[in-house]
C-alpha positions as CSV (number, residue, x, y, z in Angstrom):
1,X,-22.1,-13.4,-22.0
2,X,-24.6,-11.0,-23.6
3,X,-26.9,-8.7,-21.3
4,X,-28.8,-5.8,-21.5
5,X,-28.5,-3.3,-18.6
6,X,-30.1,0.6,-17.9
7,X,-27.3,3.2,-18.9
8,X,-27.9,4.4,-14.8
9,X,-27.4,1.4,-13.4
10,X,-24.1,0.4,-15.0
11,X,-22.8,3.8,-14.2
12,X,-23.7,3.9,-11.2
13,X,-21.4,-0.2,-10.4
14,X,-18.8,1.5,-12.8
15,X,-18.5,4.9,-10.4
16,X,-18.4,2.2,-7.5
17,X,-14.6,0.8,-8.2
18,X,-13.0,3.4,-10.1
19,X,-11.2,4.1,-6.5
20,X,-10.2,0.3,-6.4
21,X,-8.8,0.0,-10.0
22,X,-5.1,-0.2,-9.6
23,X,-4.1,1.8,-13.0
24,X,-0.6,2.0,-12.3
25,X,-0.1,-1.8,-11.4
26,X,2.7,-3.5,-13.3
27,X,-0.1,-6.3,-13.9
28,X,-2.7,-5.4,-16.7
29,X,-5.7,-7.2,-16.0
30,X,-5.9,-5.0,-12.8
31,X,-6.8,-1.6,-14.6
32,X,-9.6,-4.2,-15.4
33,X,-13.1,-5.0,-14.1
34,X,-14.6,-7.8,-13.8
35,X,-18.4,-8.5,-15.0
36,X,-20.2,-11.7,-14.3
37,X,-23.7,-12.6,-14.4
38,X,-26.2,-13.9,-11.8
39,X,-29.8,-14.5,-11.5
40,X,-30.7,-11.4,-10.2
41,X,-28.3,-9.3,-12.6
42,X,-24.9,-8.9,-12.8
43,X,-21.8,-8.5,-10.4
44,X,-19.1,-5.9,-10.9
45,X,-15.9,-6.6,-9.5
46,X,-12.6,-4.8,-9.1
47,X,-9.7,-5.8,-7.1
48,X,-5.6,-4.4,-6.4
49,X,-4.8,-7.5,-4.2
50,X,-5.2,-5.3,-1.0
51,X,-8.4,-4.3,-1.1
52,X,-11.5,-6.0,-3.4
53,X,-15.3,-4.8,-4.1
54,X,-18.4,-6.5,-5.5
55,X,-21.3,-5.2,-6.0
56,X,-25.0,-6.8,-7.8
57,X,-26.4,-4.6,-10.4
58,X,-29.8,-5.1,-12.2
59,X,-29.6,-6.1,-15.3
60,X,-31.4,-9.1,-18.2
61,X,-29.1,-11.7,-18.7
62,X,-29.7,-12.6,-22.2
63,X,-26.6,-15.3,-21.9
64,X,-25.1,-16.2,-18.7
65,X,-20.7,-15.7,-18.2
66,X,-18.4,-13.4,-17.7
67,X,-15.7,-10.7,-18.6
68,X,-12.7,-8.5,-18.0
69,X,-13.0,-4.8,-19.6
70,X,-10.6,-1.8,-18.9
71,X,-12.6,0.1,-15.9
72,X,-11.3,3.6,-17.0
73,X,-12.1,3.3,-20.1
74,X,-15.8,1.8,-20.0
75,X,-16.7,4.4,-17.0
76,X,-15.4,7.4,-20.0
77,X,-17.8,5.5,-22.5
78,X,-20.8,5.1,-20.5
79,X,-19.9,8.6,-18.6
80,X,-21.1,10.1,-22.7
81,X,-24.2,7.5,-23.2
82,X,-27.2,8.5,-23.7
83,X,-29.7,7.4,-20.5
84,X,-31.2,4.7,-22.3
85,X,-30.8,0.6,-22.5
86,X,-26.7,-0.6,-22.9
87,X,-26.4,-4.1,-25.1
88,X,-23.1,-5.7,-23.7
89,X,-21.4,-9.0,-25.2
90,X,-18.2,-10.7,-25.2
91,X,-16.8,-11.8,-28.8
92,X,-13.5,-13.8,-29.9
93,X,-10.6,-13.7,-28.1
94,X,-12.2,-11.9,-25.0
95,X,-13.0,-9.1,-27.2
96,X,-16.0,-7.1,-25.5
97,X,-18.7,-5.4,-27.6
98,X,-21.0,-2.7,-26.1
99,X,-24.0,-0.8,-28.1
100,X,-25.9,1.8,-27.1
101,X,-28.3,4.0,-29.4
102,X,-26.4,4.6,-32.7
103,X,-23.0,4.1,-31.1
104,X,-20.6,0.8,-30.4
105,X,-17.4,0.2,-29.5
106,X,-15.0,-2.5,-29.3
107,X,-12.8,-3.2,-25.9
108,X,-10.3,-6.2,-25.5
109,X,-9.9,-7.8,-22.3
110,X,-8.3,-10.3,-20.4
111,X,-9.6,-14.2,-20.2
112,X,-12.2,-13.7,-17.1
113,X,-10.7,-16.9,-15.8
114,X,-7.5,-15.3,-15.0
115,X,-9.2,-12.0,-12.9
116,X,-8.0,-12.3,-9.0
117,X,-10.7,-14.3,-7.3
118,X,-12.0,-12.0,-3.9
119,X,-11.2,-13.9,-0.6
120,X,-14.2,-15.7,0.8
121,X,-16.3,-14.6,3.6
122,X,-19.1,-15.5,5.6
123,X,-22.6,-13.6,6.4
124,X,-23.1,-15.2,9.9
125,X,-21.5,-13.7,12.3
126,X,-21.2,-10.1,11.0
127,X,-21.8,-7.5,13.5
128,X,-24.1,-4.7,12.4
129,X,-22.9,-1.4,12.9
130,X,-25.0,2.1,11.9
131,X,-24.0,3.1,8.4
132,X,-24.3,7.2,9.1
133,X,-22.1,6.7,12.4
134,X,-19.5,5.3,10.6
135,X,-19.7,7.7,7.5
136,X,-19.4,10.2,10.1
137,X,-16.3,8.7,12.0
138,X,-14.5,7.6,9.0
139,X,-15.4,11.5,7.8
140,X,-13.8,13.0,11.3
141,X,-10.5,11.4,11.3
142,X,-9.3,10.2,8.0
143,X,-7.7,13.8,7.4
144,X,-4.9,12.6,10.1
145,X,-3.8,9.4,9.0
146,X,-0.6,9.0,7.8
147,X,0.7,9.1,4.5
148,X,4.2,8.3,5.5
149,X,4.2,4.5,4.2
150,X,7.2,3.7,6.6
151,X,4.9,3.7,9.0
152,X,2.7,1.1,8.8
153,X,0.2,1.3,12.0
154,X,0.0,5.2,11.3
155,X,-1.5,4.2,7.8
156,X,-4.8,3.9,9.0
157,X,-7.8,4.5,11.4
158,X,-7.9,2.7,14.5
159,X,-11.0,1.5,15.2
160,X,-12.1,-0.3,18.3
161,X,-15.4,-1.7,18.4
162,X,-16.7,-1.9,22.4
163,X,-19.6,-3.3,24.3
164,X,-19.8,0.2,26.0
165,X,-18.6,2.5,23.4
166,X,-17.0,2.8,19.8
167,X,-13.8,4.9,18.9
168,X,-12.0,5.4,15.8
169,X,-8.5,7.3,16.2
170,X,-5.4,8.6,13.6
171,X,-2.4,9.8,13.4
172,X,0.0,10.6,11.3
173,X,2.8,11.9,14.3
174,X,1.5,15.6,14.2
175,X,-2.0,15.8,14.4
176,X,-4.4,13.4,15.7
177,X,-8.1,13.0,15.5
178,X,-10.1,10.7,18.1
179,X,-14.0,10.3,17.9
180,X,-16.2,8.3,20.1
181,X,-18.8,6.5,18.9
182,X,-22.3,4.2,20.1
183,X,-21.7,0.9,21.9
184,X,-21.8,-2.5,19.1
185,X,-24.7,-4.5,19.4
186,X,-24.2,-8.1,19.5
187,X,-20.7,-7.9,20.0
188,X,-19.2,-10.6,22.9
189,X,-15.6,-9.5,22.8
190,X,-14.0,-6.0,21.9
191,X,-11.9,-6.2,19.3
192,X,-9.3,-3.2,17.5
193,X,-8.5,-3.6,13.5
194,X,-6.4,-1.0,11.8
195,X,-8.2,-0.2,8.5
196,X,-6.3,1.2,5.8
197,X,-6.5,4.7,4.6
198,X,-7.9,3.3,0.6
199,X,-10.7,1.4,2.4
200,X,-12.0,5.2,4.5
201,X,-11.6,6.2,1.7
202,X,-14.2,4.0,-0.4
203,X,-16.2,3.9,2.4
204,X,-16.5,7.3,2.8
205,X,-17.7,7.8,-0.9
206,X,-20.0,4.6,-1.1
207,X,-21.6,4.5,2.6
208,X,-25.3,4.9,2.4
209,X,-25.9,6.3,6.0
210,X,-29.3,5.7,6.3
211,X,-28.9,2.1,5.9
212,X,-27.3,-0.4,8.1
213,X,-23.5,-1.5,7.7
214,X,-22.5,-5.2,8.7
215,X,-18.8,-6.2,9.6
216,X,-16.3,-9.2,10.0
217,X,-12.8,-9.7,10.5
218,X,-12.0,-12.8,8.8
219,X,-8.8,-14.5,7.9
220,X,-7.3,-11.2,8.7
221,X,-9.3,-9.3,5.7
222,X,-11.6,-6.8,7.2
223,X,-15.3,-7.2,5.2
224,X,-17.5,-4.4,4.9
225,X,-21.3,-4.8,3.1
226,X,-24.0,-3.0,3.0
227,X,-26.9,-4.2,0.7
228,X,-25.5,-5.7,-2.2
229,X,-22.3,-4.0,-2.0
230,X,-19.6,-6.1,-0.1
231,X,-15.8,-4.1,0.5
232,X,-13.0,-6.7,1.6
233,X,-9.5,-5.4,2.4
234,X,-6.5,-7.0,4.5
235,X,-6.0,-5.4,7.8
236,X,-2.9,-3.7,8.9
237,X,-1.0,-6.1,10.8
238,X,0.5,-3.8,13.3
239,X,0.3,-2.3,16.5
240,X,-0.8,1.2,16.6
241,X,0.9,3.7,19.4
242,X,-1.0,4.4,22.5
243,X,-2.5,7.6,21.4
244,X,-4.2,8.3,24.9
245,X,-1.1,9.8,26.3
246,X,-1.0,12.3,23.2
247,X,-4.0,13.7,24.1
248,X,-3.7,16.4,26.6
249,X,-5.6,16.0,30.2
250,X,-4.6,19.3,33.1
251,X,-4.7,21.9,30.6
252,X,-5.4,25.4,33.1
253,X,-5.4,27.1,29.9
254,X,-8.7,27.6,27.9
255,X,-10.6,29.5,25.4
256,X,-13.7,29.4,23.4
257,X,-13.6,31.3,20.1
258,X,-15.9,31.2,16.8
259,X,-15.5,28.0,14.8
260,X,-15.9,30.3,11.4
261,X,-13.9,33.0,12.7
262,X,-10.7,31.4,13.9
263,X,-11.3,29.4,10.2
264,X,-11.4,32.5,8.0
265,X,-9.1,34.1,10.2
266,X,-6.2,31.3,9.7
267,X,-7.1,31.4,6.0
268,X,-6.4,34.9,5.5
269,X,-3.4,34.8,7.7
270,X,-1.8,31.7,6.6
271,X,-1.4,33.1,3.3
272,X,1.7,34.5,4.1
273,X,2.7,31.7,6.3
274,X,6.2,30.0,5.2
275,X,5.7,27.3,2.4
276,X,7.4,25.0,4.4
277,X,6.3,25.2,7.8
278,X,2.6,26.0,7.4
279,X,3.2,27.8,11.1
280,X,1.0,30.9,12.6
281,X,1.6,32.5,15.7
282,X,-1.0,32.3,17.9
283,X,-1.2,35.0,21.0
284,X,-3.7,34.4,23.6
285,X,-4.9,36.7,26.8
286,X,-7.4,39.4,27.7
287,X,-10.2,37.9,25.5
288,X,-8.4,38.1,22.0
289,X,-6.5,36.3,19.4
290,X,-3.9,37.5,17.8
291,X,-2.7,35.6,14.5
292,X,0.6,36.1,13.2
293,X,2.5,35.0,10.4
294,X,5.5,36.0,8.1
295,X,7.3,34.4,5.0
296,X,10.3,35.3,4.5
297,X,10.9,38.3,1.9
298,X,7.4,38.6,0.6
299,X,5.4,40.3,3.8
300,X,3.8,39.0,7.2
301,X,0.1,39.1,8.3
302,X,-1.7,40.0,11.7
303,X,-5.1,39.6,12.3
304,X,-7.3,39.5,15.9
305,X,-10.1,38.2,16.7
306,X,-13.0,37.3,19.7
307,X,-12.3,34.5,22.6
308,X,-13.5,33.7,26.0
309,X,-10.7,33.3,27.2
310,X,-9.4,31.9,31.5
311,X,-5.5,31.0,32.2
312,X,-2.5,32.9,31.8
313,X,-1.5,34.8,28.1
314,X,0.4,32.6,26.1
315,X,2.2,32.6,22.2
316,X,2.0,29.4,20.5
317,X,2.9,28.0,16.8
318,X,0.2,26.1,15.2
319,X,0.3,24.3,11.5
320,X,-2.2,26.3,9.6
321,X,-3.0,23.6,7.4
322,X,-3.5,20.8,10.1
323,X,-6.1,23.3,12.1
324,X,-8.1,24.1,9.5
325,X,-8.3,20.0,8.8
326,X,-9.4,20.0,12.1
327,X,-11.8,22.9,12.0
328,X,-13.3,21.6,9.1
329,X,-14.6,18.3,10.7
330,X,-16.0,20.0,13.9
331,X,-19.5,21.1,12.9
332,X,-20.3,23.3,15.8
333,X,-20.2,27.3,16.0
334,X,-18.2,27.2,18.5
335,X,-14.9,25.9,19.6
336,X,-13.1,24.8,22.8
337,X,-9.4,24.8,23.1
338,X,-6.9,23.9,25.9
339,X,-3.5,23.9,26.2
340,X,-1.2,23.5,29.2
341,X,1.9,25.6,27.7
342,X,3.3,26.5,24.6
343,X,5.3,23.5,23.9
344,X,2.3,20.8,24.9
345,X,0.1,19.7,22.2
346,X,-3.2,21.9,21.3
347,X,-6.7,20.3,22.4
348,X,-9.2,20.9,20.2
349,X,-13.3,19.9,20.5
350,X,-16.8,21.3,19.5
351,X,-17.9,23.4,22.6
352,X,-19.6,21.3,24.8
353,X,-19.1,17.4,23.3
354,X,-16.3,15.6,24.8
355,X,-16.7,12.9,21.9
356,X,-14.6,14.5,19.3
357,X,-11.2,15.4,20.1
358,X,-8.5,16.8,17.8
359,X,-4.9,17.4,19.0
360,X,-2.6,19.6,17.0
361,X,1.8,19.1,18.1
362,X,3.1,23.1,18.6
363,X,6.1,23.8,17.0
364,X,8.9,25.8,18.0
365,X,8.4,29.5,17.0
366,X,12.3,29.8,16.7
367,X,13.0,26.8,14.6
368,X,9.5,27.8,12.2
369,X,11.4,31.4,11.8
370,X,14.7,29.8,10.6
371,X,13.1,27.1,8.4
């Protein structure tokens, strides 16, 4: 294989997969990439087994074939390139030569033959779906999935494509984010696929929201592509928990407070919450907030602030960190939340759009004091 390709260009495939890489695999060939050739340029390609990415790069194929080259290691070397042409070609014994300007370098790889092939998928039948809605929904709930990998379902967004609406959900058993999207055109039959947290993840960094995203389930691999960049992953074969009943319905309690208040607020305070429990004591009546927090032989903190407050007063514990998570994906000024008590879970949602919801679990002032 020999080809010459612009230094911006190969970056910009190499910066692609450098999420996928699996550096830490106990197979070698997967800390590498693989680079093959086409009529229309080349194809980077980087797999871990779970989840696989392809994308079509310009480039002038001076001799067609293919390679394996360590991804970290090429992205550190063309990271210091100067932004001119990159002359790329494979040697004896899967040795890989790459020039630039007055610098080369010498890589080994693996036989190309031997790189995991991606699974195959077709084009027809992909439903297109609006790449800046799903940047956004991946954006709004990927902060509450799980991390816990006992639990498989809570591993991943929920998302349930509908011939009315769109929703994607997570939770990791504390917090849970919800956000309702546009209906799926051309769709025939709802369907629900768990996709794994890695896969938000990439899409999330790689999603060009102004262009148009087209999805299939196939062979129970979920395929993402947009342009010439194709994402497949296998699904999470599991049944996620019926989140509706987690989100709260007759709450008589309400407020509506400053989005970047109640945020700067629960920073300042929080910094003297307890290590361990993250917990701030929220006190609610008359209009005001009072924030609270103490750790444990280094101080406590106290800090009130604005609300439009209806019900009756109540004191509540609240995970600092989880809120702010929350906080941070609502874009609004302002804030709604409702509760029902002090042991029901907190509601959430930018004031004025049911769409979003995020739920926050209390926890027990008492047992947040002893821990």
């Amino acid at each position: 294989m020999e080809i010459r390709i612009a230094k911006s260009e190969f970056f910009k495939g190499l910066q692609s997969v450098q999420g996928i890489v699996d550096i830490r695999s106990t197979m070698p060939i997967l800390s590498n990439i693989l680079i093959e050739t086409y009529e229309e340029g080349i194809g980077i390609i980087a797999t871990d087994l779970e989840i696989g990415v392809k994308g079509i790069y310009e480039a002038r194929v001076i001799q067609k074939g293919k390679i394996t080259i360590n991804a970290k290691k090429i992205y550190d070397i063309v990271r210091e390139l100067p932004d001119t042409d990159i002359h790329i070609n494979d040697e004896k014994e899967n040795w890989v030569k790459i020039s630039c300007g007055n610098s080369s370098f010498n890589l080994a790889g693996f036989a190309p033959e031997e790189y995991p092939s991606l699974p195959a998928y077709k084009e027809e039948g992909m439903v297109k779906l609006n790449g800046g809605e799903i940047k956004d929904m991946v954006e709004k709930t990927i902060y509450a999935v799980s991390t816990d990998e006992n639990r498989q379902a809570l591993n991943g967004v929920l998302y349930r494509l509908g011939i009315t609406k769109s929703q994607m959900v997570a939770t990791d058993g504390h917090r849970l984010a919800c956000i309702s999207g546009k209906k799926v055109e051309g769709l025939e039959v709802e369907m629900s696929v768990i996709i794994p947290r890695k896969v938000l993840s990439e899409l999330a960094k790689t999603l060009d929201g102004e262009k148009p995203l087209f999805f299939s389930v196939t062979d129970n691999h979920l395929v993402f592509k947009q342009e010439k960049q194709v994402l497949i992953s296998k699904m999470i074969d599991s049944k996620f928990p019926n989140f509706e009943q987690v989100i709260p319905r007759e709450n008589h309690i309400k407020f509506k407070v400053s989005r970047e208040a109640l945020m700067h607020a629960l920073r300042r305070v929080s910094i003297l919450s307890s290590d361990k429990s993250r917990m701030v004591k929220f006190h609610i009546g008359d209009n005001k907030i009072i924030l609270e927090s103490e750790e444990s032989e280094i101080g406590n903190a106290r800090e009130e602030i604005d609300c439009d407050f209806s019900g009756e007063t109540l004191a509540i514990g609240l995970n600092a960190r989880y809120l702010l998570d929350a906080l941070n994906a609502i874009e609004k000024e302002e804030v709604s939340v409702e509760l029902k008590d002090a042991l029901g879970p907190a509601l959430f949602l930018p004031y004025g759009d049911e769409n979003y919801k995020c739920v926050v679990m209390p926890m027990r002032i008492e047992d947040a004091k002893s821990g």
